[in-house]
N, C-alpha and C positions, 0 to 999 in steps of 0.2 A: 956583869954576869954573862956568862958563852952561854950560847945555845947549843944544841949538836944537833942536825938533824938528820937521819938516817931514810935513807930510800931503800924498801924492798921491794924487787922487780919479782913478778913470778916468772920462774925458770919453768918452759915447755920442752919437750922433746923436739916438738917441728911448730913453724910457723903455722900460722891461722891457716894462711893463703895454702900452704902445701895442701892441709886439708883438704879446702874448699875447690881444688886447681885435679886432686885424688878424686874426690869424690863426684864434683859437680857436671852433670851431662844437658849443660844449658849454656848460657850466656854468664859471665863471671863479671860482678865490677859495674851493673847495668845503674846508670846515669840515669835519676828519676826526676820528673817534673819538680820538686819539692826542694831538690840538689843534694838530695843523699844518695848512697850507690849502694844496693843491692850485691847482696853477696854473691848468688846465684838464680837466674831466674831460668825454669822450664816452663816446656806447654803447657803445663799445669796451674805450679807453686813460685811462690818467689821467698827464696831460704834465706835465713840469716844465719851465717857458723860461726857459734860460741863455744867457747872454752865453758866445760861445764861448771866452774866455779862463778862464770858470770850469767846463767842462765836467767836469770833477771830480767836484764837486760836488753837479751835476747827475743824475751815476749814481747816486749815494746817494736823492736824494732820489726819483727815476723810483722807483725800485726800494722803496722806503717807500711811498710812493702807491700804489701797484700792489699791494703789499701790502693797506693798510690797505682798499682802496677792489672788491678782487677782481678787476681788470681788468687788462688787459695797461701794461706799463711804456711810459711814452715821452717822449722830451726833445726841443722844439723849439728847436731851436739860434741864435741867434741872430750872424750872423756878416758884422759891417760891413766889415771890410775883407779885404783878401788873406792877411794872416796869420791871421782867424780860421778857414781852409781848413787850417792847420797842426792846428790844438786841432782840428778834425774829424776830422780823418786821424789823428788819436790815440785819439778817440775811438770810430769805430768799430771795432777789433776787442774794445774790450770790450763796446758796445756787441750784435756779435754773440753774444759769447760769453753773456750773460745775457738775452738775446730781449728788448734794450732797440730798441723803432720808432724812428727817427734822422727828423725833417725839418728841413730851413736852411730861413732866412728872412732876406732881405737886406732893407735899406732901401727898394730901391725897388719890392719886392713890397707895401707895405703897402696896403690898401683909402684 
């Protein structure tokens, strides 16, 4: 018997990083005691940019950084088209629920 197996990659418009590299007015990439890195850390928050279908995720990892790093949690969301307005809207009320900061960022916000 063959097997076949098919990989479907999601196709973005722009990398993560573009995002994150657009948007982020901090340190990008920060090296935490723990040995994961930080998407974006400011004076403040330490963000983690997800693609809004994987917002999930996202909280986990907000909520780690935020930990490891002593500052407030936050995920910048990244959301290309209309459905990723669905995965937001799912997202924030856990987001409120754990004092996770929420910003979108479309395509054509980019610097």
């Amino acid at each position: 018997m063959n097997l076949i197996f098919c990989l479907f990659l999601a196709v973005h418009i722009y990398l993560e990083s573009v995002y994150r590299d657009s948007w982020c007015k901090g340190e990008t990439e920060v090296r935490l005691s723990n040995g994961n890195r930080a998407d974006c850390v400011t004076d403040e928050y330490a963000v983690e940019v997800e693609f809004a279908s994987k917002y999930h995720e996202g909280i986990g990892q907000a909520l780690d950084y935020a930990d490891q790093t002593g500052k407030k949690p936050g995920i910048l969301l990244i959301i290309e088209t209309e459905k990723g307005l669905i995965y937001y809207n799912r997202l924030m009320p856990v987001a409120n629920k754990y004092g996770i900061k929420v910003w979108q960022i479309k395509p054509g916000q980019l610097n």
